[in-house]
ROVEX-504125 format. One record per residue (C-alpha): residue number from 0; residue in one letter; x, z, y. Coordinates in steps of 0.2 Angstrom, whole numbers, m for minus. Example, Ala and Ser with C-alpha at 12.3 -4.5 7.8 and 13.67 -1.06 7.14 Angstrom:
// residues 2
  num  residu      u      w      v
    0       a     62     39    m22
    1       s     68     36     m5
***
This chain:
// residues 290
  num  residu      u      w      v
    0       x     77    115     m7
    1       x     82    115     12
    2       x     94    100     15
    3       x    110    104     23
    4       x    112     97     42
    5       x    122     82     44
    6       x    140     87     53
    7       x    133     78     70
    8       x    120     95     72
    9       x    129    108     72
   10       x    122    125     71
   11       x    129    129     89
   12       x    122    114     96
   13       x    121    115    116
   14       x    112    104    128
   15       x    120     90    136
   16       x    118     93    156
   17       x    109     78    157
   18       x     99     72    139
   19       x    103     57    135
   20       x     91     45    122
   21       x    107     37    115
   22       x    102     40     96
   23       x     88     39     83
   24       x     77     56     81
   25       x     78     56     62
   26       x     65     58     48
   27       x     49     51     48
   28       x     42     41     64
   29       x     57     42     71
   30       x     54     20     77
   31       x     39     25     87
   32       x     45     38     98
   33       x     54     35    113
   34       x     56     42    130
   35       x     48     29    140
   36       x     29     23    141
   37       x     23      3    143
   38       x     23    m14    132
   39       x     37    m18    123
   40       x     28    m35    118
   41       x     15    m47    122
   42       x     m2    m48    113
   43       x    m21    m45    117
   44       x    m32    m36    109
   45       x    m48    m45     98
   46       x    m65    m44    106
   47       x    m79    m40     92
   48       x    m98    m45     95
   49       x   m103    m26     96
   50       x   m106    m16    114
   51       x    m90     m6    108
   52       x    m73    m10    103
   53       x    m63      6     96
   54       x    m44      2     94
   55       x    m39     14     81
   56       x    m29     21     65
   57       x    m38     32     52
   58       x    m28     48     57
   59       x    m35     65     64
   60       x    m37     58     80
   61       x    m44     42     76
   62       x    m57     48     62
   63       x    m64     61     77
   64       x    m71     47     85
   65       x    m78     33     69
   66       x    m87     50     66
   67       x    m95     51     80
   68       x    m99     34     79
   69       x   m106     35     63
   70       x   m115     50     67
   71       x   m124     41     83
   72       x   m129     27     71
   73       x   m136     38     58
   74       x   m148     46     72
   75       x   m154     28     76
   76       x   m146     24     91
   77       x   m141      4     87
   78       x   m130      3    105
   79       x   m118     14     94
   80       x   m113      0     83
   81       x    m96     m4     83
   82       x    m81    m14     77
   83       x    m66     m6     72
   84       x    m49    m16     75
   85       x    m35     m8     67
   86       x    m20     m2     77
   87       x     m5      1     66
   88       x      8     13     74
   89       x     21      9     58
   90       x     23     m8     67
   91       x     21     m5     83
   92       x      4    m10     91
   93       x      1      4    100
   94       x     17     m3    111
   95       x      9    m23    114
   96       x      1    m24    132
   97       x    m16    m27    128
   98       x    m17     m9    118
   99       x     m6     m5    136
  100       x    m18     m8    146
  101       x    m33      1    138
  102       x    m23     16    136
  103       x     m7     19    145
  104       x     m2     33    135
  105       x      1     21    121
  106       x     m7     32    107
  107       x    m22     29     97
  108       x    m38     30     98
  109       x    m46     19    114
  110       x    m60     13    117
  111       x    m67     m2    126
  112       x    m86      1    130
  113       x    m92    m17    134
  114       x   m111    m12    135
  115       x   m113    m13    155
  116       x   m108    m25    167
  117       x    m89    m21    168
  118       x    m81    m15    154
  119       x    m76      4    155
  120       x    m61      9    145
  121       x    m60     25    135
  122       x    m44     34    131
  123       x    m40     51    123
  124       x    m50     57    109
  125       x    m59     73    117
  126       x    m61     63    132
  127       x    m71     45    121
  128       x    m82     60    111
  129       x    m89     67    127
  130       x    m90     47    134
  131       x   m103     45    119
  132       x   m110     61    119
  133       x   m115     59    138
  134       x   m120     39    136
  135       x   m131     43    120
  136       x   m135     61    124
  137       x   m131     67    107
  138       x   m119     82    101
  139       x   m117     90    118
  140       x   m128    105    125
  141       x   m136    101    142
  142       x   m139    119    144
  143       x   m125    127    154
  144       x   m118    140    142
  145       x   m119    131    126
  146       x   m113    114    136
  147       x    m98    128    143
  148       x    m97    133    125
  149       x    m94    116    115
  150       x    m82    110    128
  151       x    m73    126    129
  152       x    m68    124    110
  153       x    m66    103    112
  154       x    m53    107    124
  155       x    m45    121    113
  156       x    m43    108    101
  157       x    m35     96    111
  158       x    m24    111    116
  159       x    m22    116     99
  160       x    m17     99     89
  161       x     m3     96     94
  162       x      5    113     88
  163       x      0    108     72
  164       x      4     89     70
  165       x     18     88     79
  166       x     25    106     81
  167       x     21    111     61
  168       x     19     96     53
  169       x     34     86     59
  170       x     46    102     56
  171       x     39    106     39
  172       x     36     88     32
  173       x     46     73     42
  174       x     59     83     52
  175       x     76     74     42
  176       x     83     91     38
  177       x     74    109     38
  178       x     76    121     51
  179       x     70    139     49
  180       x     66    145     66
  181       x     55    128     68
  182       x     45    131     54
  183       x     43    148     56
  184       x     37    147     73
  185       x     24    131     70
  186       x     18    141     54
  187       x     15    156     64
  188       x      4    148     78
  189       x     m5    139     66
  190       x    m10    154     55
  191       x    m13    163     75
  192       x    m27    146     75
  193       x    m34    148     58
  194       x    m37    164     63
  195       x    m48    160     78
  196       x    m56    147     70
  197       x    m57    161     54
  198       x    m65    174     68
  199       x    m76    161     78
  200       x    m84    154     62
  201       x    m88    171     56
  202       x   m101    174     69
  203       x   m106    156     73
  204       x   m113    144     62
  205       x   m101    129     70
  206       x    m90    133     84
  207       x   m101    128     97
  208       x   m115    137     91
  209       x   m129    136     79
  210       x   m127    117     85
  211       x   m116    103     75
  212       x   m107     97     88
  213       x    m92     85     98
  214       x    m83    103     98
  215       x    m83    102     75
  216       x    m81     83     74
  217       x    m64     85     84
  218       x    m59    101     74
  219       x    m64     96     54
  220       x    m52     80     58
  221       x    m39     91     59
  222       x    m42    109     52
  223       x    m53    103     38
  224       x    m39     95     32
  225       x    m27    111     33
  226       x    m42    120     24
  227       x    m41    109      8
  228       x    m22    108      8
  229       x    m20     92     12
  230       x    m10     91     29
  231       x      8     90     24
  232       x      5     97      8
  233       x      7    114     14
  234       x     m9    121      9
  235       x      0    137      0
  236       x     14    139     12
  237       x      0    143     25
  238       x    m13    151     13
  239       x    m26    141     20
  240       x    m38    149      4
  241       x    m37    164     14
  242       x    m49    157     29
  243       x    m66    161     21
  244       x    m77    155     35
  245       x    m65    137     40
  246       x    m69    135     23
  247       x    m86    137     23
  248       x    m87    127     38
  249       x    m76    114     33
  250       x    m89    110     18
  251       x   m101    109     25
  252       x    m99     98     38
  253       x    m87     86     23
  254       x   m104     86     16
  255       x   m112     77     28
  256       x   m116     57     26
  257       x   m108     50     42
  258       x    m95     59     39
  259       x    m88     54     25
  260       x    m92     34     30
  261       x    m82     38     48
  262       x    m66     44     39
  263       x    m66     27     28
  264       x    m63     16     46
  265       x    m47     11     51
  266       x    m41     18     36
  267       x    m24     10     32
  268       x    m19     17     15
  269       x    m27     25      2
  270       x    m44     22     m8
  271       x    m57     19     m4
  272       x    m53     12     13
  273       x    m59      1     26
  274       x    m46     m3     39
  275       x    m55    m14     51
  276       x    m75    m11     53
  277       x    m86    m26     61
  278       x   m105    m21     53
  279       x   m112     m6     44
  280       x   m114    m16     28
  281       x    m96    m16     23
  282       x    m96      3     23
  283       x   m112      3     12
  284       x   m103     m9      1
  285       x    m87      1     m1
  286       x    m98     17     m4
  287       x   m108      8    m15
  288       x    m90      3    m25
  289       x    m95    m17    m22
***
């Protein structure tokens, strides 16, 4: 049952001329939003003993890229190795200056890639996949229109997400109170995206092509887990069953070994969970249920 908006939000509510942030957001995450960018406190980030440091939280975004990783170090390419510190947004150390200064945007995941002479820093999540993609040469098509391909539907993710997360997913989950026209509106562009994918999957074995690649370990991240009815619990609201092929597509690639150790990393709740990876042997123990 919808809750009943609090006197202070009034059905008729109109703009101030000027907005003003001079009260809390409401409902879930409410602490970690606000209107202005840089560190709210002082704290450097830990250096590991691997070529690349990923500061990170085992959400969407961040399992995109301990996918990747894992993915890299399953093809045999041992400059992929990695430690994984853990970035907890619930507490704020997205907001402390040495997470600052390798992302700006104070969100989660950056990288540090410490394997040449000066260290390169990495932020966003489409833009660390096709930094590893290039550096390794893995899970992105040199030839024009399959490379023109796999980037086009990596950047209609990144495009995509946030309708879903924090359009339908904040409104329909965390918002304090329900609001029709939200909802609906979010749940109808993310049934308009299930239905691309839907259409796009129906002729293509991935969405790149007949190619795993950077353009499905974005995507499953996040769509995978609107196929099985896990985001926000809203799996029948959406009639996610409905999307034969995102199904099919989205076992498959569940299936797959480095997948399922990359969505363990940086994990913060939940088990079986690693939240902070430094070597490839703590994810064989935890799979192994040591």
């Amino acid at each position: 049952m919808s809750e009943t908006p609090p006197p202070n939000h009034p059905a008729g509510y109109a703009p101030d001329k000027v907005w003003q942030w001079n009260k809390e957001s409401g409902g879930r995450f409410a602490a970690i939003n606000r209107p202005i960018a840089g560190p709210t406190h002082e704290k450097e980030l830990p250096i590991g003993k691997h070529p690349l440091q990923l500061y990170s939280l085992g959400t969407p975004n961040g399992v995109k890229v301990t996918v990747m990783l894992e993915e890299l170090l399953a093809l045999g390419h041992k400059g992929a190795e990695y430690d994984a510190w853990l970035i907890n947004i619930g507490k704020g150390d997205q907001f402390g200056s040495g997470f600052v200064d390798v992302n700006p945007n104070s969100k989660i995941p950056a990288l540090m890639d410490r394997s040449g002479p000066t260290p390169i820093r990495v932020f966003e999540s489409g833009a660390i996949l096709i930094h590893l993609a290039e550096k390794f040469g893995e899970f992105l098509p040199t030839e024009p229109a399959a490379r023109a391909e796999t980037l086009s539907w990596l950047m209609w993710l990144m495009g995509s997400a946030p309708y879903l997360g924090g359009g339908f997913g904040h409104f329909y989950a965390y918002a304090p109170f329900k609001i029709e026209y939200a909802i609906d509106r979010f749940a109808m562009e993310v049934k308009r995206q299930l239905d691309v994918l839907d259409r796009r999957l129906a002729e293509s074995e991935y969405l790149g092509g007949p190619e795993y690649t950077i353009a499905d370990i974005a995507t499953w991240p996040w769509y995978g887990l609107v196929a099985k009815g896990g985001a926000y619990e809203a799996g029948e609201f959406l009639d996610v069953k409905s999307y034969k092929h995102v199904q099919r597509w989205t076992e498959q690639i569940g299936q797959r070994p480095a997948v399922k150790r990359g969505r363990l990393v940086n994990r913060a709740q939940g088990e079986p969970s690693l939240p902070e990876r430094h070597d490839a042997a703590e994810l064989d123990a935890l799979l192994a249920g040591k």
